[in-house]
C-alpha positions in Angstrom: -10.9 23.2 0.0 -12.1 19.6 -0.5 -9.3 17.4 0.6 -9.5 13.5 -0.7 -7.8 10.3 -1.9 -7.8 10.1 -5.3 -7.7 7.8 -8.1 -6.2 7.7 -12.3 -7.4 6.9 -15.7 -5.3 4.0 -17.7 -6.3 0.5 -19.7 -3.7 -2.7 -20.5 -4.2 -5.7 -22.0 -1.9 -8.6 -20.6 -1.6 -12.0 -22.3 -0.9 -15.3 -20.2 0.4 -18.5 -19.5 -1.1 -21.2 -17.1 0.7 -24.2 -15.9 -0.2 -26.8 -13.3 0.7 -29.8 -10.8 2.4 -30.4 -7.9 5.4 -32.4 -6.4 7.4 -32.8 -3.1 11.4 -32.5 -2.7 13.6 -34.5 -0.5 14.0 -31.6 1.8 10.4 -31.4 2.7 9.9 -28.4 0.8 6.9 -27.8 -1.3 7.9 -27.9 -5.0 4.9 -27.1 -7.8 5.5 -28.5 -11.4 8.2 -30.9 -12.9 10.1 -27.6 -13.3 9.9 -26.6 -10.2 8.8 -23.0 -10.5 8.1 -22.5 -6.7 9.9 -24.0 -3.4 7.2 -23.5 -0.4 8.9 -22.8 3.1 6.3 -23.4 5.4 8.5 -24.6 8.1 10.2 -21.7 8.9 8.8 -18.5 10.2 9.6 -15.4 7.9 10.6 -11.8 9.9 11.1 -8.6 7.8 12.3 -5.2 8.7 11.6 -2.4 5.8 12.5 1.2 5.2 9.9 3.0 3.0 7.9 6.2 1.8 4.9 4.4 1.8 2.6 8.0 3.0 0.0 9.4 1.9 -0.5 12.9 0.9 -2.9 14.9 -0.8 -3.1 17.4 -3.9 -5.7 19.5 -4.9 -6.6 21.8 -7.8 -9.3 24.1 -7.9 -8.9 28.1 -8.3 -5.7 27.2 -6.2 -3.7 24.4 -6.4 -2.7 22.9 -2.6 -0.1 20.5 -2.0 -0.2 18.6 1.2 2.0 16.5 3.0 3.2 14.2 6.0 6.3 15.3 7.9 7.0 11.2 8.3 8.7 11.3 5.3 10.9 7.3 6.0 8.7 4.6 8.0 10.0 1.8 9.3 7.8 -1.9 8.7 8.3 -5.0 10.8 6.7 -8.1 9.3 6.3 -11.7 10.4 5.0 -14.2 8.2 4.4 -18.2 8.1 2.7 -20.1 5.6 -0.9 -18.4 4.6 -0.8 -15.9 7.3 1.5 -12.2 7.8 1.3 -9.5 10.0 2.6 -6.0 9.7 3.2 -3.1 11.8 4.2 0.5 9.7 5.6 3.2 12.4 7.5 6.2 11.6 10.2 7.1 14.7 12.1 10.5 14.5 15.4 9.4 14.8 15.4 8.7 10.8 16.6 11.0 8.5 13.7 13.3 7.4 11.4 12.8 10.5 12.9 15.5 13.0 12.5 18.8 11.3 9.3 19.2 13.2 9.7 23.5 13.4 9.7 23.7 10.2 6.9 21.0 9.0 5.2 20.2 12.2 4.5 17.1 13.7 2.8 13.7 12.2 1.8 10.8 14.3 1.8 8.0 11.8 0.5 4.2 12.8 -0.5 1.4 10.2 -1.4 -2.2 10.8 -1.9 -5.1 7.9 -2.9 -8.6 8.1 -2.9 -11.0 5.3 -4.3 -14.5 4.2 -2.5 -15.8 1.6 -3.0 -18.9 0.0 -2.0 -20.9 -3.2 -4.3 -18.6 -5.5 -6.5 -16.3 -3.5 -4.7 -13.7 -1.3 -6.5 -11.3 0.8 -5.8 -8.3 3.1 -7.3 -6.4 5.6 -5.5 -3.1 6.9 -5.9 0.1 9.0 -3.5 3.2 8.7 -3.8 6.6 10.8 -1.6 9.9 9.6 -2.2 13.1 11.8 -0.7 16.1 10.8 0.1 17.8 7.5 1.8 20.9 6.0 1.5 22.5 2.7 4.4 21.5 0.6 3.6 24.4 -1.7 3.6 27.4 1.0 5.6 30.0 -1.2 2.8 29.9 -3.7 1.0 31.7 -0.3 3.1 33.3 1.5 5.2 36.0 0.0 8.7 36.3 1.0 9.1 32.8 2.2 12.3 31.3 2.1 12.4 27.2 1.8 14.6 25.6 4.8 14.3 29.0 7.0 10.7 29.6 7.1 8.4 27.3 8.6 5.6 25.6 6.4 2.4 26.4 6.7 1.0 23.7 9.0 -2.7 21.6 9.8 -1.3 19.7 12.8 -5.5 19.2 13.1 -5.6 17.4 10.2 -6.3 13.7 10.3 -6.3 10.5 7.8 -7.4 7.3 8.4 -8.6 4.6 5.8 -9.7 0.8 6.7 -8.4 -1.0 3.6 -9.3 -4.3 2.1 -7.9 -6.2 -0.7 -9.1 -9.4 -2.6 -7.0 -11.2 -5.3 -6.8 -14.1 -7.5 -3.6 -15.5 -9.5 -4.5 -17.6 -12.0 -0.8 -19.3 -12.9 0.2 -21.3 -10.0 3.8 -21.0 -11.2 4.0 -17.4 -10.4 4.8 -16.6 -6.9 3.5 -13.5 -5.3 4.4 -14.6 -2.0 8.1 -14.5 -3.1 7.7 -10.8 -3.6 5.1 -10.0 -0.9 6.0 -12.4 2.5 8.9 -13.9 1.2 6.8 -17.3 2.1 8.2 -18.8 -0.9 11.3 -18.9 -4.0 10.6 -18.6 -7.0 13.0 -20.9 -9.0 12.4 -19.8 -12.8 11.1 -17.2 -14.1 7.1 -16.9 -14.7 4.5 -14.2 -14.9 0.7 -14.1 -14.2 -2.4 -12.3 -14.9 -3.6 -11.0 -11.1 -7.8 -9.7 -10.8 -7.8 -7.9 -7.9 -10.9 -5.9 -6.2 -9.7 -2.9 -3.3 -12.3 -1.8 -0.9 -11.5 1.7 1.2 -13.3 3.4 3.8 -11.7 6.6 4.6 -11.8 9.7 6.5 -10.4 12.9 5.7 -11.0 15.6 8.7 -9.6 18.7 9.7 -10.3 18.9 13.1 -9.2 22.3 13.8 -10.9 24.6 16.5 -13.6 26.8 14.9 -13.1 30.1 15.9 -15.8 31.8 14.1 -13.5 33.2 11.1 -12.5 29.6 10.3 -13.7 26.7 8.4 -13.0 23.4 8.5 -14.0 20.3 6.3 -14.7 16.3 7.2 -14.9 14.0 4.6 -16.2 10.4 4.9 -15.6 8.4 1.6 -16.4 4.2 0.2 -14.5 3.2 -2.2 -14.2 0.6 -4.9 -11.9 -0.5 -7.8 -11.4 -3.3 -9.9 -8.0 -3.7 -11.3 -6.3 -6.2 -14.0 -2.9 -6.8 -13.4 -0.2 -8.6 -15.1 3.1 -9.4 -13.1 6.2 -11.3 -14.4 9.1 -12.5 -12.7 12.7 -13.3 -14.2 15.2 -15.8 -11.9 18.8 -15.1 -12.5 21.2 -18.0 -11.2 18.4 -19.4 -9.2 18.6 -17.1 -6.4 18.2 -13.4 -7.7 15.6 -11.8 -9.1 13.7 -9.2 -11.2 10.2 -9.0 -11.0 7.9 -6.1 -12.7 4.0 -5.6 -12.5 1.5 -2.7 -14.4 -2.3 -2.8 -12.9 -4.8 -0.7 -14.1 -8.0 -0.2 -12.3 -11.3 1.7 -12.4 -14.5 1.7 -10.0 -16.1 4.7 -8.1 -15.6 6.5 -5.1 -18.9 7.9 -3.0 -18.5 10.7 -0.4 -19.9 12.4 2.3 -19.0 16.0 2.8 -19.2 18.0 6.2 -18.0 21.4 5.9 -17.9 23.3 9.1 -18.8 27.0 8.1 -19.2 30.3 10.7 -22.9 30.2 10.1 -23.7 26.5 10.0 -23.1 22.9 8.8 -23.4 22.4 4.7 -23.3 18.6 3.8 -23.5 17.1 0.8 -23.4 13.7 -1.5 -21.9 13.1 -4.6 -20.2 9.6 -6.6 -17.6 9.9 -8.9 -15.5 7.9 -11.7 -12.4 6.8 -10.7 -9.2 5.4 -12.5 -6.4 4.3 -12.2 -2.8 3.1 -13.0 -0.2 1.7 -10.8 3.5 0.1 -12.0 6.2 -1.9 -10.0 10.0 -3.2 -10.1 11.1 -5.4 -7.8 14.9 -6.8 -7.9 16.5 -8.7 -5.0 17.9 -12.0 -3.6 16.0 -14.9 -2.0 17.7 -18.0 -0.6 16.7 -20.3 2.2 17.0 -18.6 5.1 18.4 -15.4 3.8 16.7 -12.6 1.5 16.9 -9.1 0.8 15.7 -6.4 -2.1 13.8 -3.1 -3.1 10.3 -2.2 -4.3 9.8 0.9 -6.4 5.9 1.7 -6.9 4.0 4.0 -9.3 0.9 5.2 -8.8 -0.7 8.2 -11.3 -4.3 8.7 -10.1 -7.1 11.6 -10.5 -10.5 12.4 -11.0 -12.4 15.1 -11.6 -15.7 15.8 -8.9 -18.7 16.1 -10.8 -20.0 19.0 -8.6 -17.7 21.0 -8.8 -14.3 22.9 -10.8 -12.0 20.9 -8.1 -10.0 18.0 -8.9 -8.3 15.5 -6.8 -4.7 13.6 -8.1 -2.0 11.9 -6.6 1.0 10.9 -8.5 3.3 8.9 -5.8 6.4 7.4 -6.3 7.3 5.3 -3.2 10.0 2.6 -2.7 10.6 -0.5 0.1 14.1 -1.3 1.0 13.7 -4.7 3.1 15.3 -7.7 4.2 14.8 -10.8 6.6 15.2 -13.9 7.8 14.3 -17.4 8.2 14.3 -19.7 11.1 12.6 -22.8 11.9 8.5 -22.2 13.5 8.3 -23.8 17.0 6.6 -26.9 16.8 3.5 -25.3 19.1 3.3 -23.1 16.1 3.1 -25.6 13.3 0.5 -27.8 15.6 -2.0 -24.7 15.7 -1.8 -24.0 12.4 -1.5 -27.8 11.0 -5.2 -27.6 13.2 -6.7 -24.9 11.7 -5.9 -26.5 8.4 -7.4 -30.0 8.9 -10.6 -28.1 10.5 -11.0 -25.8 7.3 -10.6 -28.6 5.1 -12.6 -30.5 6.5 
């Protein structure tokens, strides 16, 4: 069984606007444009706390179809952002709902960091998630007789994900705020939308790190990934504080991998690149004031591709959501001379 990430097949053309300029308010507040599309907070800090789905899974068809899953099914995410820079930490305790039914799913360990540069058009981030532990959401199609919420799943507590993530964008309407929907840095005032080039970079490892006994066989996979997406994202401002915002990115690039399988009689590896695509979609709704916001995030992503050695293919169709909110409050003034430091020295 060749377990990977994979990766859909969709194409959109998105038509834009561009405005430009810059003004300052009598608050202090950065305000871009006459008509004011974006107030900049940078002198408060920005903390979030999040409930998501955000986990990923893995299906795969090839004379059998295999459907497996995390038992973190709700994570938790803390961020904490000011002005171009965020931090996040994703953890997923078992006191939530979902998490504790570990005799009949098994048990996930789940971690994931993020840390993100985000300035006025470019926005970059750098991340690093770990998932051990799976089940196979499909086990009657296995087992006969098995009875769903009595019988326990068939488990791979061996089974480990980890991926070191990059991502590198460019927003070409400086009216537009991502940081609105992203960090929450920033309100958008009216409503404006933006075409968003983006390139993703993965390295990830797939392994099933399960004893070999001599009737077993396990597999590793070790995979590079790249994909170039073209987004288009609009947001619409109701009474100045609320908020819809919704976003459709297709992408394509390829994905090269290294495959260990683990047999009785020996090692078999082998090389191969495919063709990947892919489509992703978002709604975001919620309320953003000065020192108060919250809102939701729903995310689509339809992604395959079919391994050109081989009958096997690898999809993922995921539909994940973020429930968040946060707060302002003012950055201690050691804080804004640091970072009022590191400005002058890059800009220099």
């Amino acid at each position: 069984m060749i377990l990977q990430r994979n990766i859909s097949l969709l194409t959109l053309i998105v038509i834009f606007s561009v405005f430009s300029s810059a003004q300052d308010n009598d608050t202090g507040m950065i305000v871009h444009e006459q008509m004011k599309y974006i107030e900049t907070l940078d002198k408060y800090i920005t903390m979030k706390i999040s409930v998501n789905d955000d986990m990923i899974g893995f299906k795969v068809k090839s004379s059998q179809f295999y459907d497996l899953q995390p038992n973190d099914y709700i994570a938790l995410r803390l961020s904490v952002n000011y002005r171009w820079i965020s931090f996040s930490i994703n953890f997923a305790p078992d006191f939530l709902p979902g998490n504790d039914d570990n005799i009949l799913k098994g048990n996930t360990n789940s971690t994931a960091f993020s840390l993100g540069l985000n300035f006025s058009h470019w926005m970059q981030t750098l991340s690093y998630s770990n998932i051990k532990g799976y089940y196979l959401n499909n086990t009657g199609d296995f087992v006969s007789g098995w009875v769903k919420g009595t019988d326990p799943y068939l488990q791979f507590p061996d089974l480990l994900y980890q991926d070191f993530h990059g991502y590198t964008a460019y927003k070409f309407n400086e009216n537009f705020s991502t940081h609105s929907l992203s960090t929450q840095t920033e309100q958008q005032l009216n409503s404006a939308g933006s075409f968003i080039p983006s390139l993703s970079y993965d390295y990830y490892i797939v392994d099933n790190r399960v004893n070999l006994t001599g009737l077993n066989s396990s597999q590793k996979s070790n995979n590079i990934e790249l994909l170039f997406s073209l987004g288009y994202f609009y947001t619409i401002v109701i009474k100045e504080h609320f908020y819809v915002s919704a976003g459709v990115v297709p992408g394509s690039g390829i994905i090269i991998t290294k495959l260990l399988t683990r047999l009785p009689g020996g090692e078999i590896k082998s090389d191969q690149i495919n063709l990947i695509k892919k489509i992703d979609g978002s709604l975001a709704f919620g309320y953003n004031s000065e020192r108060f916001f919250t809102g939701s995030q729903i995310m689509v992503s339809d992604a395959s591709y079919d391994q050109n050695t081989s009958s096997t293919v690898i999809t993922r169709s995921r539909f994940t959501y973020h429930i968040f909110t946060g707060v302002r409050f003012d950055a201690p003034t050691i804080l804004s001379d640091i970072i009022d430091n590191v400005e002058r020295i890059v800009m220099k």
